[in-house]
Residue, then its C-alpha position, 0 to 999 in steps of 0.5 A: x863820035x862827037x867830042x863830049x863837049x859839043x854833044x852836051x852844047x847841042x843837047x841843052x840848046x835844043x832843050x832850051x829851044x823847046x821851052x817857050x820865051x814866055x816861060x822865063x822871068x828874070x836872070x839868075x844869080x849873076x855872082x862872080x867872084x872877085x878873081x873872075x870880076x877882075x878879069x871881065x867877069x871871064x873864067x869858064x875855063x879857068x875857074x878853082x876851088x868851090x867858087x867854080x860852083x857859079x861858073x864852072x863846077x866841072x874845075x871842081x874835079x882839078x881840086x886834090x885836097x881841101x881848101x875852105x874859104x871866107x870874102x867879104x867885099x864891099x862896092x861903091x859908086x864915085x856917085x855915092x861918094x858925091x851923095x856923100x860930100x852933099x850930104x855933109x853939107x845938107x846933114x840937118x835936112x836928112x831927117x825931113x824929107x820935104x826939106x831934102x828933096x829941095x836941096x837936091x839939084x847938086x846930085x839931080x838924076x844921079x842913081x847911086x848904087x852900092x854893093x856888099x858880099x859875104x861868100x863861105x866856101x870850100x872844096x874836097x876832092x871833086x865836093x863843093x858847097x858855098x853860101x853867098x849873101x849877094x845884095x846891091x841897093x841902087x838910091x836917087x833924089x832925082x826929079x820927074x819933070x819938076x816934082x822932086x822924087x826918090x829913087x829905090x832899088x834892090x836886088x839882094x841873092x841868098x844862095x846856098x850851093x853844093x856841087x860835085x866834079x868828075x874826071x873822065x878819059x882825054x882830059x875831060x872834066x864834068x861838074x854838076x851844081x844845085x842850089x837854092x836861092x831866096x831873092x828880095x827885088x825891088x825893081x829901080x823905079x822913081x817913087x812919087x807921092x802918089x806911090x804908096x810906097x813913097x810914104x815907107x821910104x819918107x817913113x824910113x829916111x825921117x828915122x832918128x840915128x846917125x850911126x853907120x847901121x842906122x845910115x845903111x837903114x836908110x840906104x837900104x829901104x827897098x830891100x824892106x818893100x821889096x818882093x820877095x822869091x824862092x826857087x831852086x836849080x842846077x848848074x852844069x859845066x864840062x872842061x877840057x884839057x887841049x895841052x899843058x898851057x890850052x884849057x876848054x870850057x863850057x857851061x850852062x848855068x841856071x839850066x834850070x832854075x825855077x824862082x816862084x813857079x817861073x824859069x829864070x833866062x838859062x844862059x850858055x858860057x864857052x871860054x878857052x884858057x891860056x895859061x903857060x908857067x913863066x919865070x919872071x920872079x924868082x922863088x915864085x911859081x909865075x902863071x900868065x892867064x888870058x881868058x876869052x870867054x863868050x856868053x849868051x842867054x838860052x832864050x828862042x828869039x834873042x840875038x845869037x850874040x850876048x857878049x865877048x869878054x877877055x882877060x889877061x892875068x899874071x898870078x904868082x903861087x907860093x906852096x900851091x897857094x896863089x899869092x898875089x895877081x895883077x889882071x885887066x879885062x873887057x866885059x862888053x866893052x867896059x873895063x876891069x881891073x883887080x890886084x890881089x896880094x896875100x897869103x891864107x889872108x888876102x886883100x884885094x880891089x877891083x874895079x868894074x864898070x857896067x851898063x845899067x837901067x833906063x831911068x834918067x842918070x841910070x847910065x854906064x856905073x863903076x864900082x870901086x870894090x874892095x874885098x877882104x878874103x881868108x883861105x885855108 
């Protein structure tokens, strides 16, 4: 007989093999949570409490108890801060457009994104639920060719899960997620005057007001052009317990979910955990986590290989509660970082670095994030 783990993989691959490639849009939620983010977006067999809803429900079903949680984070780019000083020099033109887009050579071609999060979520007994508010809006004042232009994006998630996890015999543990997701997308793209959509963002910046709501207005126009989605879809995940330092996982996300009549591009994730109990700091429970994880989106044609990602952690737990971490990792190649300190209330910072767009200036960005966190 096969292990459960295998026969689930095999199952939902050749599943996806029968859908056609033209059948699927663009990717679902790619929300982590801060804790996965530090770790190079690792955790397929690490995950807890109701943010397992987005990489792993199967975790639910290690919860005994309840907790419930809110985070609140806020990312920016080094680029963004550079708009920032130019600006100040620059302030008295940020209400004429055509002044503006003379002035621009300092930050020529540069995208500058900028992220926020807001995640309420919670877990009992095997049951979570969570509700994210997920939203990036990328901005440039660039030139195409020689015409001076702006540059919009946005790509803002509303997702509204519940879940539920199960324990079964050897160690095994399913989970199961549904969700609901309202998108606003405005792909990244330079807007010239012969754009109609030139004039709505012209219109936008040139608005009177200098205070921080009426400056995040202007940051964020393309999520008032933008194009809006609904859709609805399912997560699924199994665990496995090797030993009392080993863990197995294996998930498959967005398998389905279908966002305005079209699939999104399902994708498979494996990881395996070590996660020993150390005594390096007294009256703490010590906890090293390394996490090698390996992702790949389900869709006939595309290479075998997507991504191999690792992490490595030393968490510190007072009560059953964790209190502090320190972690790295890789995602692709790019590099993580995050520390964490707290207890029910929490202050975190992490740094991610990823590989972006295909206009002029949209290479590899960093985000400096960081997130303040409630847990009870």
């Amino acid at each position: 007989m096969k292990p459960p783990l295998l026969s689930l993989s095999a199952t939902l691959c050749l599943a996806s093999m029968l859908i056609g490639r033209g059948a699927y849009g663009e990717a679902g939620p790619q929300f982590r949570d801060t804790h996965s983010q530090a770790l190079g977006r690792t955790g397929v067999a690490s995950s807890h409490g109701g943010t397992a809803l987005f990489l792993n429900p199967a975790a639910l079903a290690r919860e005994t108890g309840g907790s419930m949680g809110l985070s609140l984070d806020l990312g920016v780019n080094s680029v963004l801060i550079d708009y920032a000083d130019w600006a100040k020099n620059n302030y008295k033109y940020l209400d004429n457009m055509d002044s503006l887009l003379q002035r621009i050579q300092p930050v020529d071609n540069k995208w500058a994104p900028f992220s926020q999060s807001m995640l309420l979520y919670g877990n009992w007994e095997g049951v979570g639920f969570s509700v994210l508010s997920d939203t990036r809006y990328d901005l440039t004042l660039g030139k195409a060719v020689v015409t001076p232009v702006p540059g919009v994006g946005a790509l803002s998630d509303l997702v509204i899960t519940a879940g539920r996890g199960f324990n079964a015999e050897d160690g095994y543990r399913f989970g199961f997620a549904l969700k609901y997701m309202y998108r606003l997308r405005y792909e990244d793209r330079l807007v010239g005057t012969t754009d109609d959509d030139f004039y709505k963002v012209k219109q936008a910046w040139e608005k009177s007001g200098n205070s921080i709501s009426d400056k995040l207005a202007k940051l964020s126009v393309a999520g008032d052009i933008a194009e809006t989605k609904q859709g609805i879809g399912l997560n699924l995940g199994a665990e496995k317990d090797i030993d009392s330092s080993w863990s197995a996982g294996l998930s498959l996300l967005d398998f389905p979910t279908i966002l305005d009549q079209r699939f999104t591009r399902p994708e498979i994730n494996l990881g395996l955990s070590y996660h020993p109990r150390i005594d390096w700091v007294p009256d703490l429970d010590d906890r090293l986590l390394v996490n090698l994880d390996w992702q790949r989106f389900l869709i006939p044609g595309t290479p075998w290989f997507k991504q191999l990602k690792a992490g490595v952690a030393f968490e510190g737990w007072m009560n059953n509660r964790p209190v502090s971490y320190i972690g790295v990792g890789l995602n692709d190649g790019y590099p993580t970082f995050g520390v964490r300190v707290g207890y029910i209330v929490y202050l975190s910072y992490v740094y991610v670095a990823e590989e972006i767009g295909t206009y002029p200036g949209q290479e590899k960005l960093s985000f400096h994030k960081l997130i303040l966190q409630a847990e009870f």
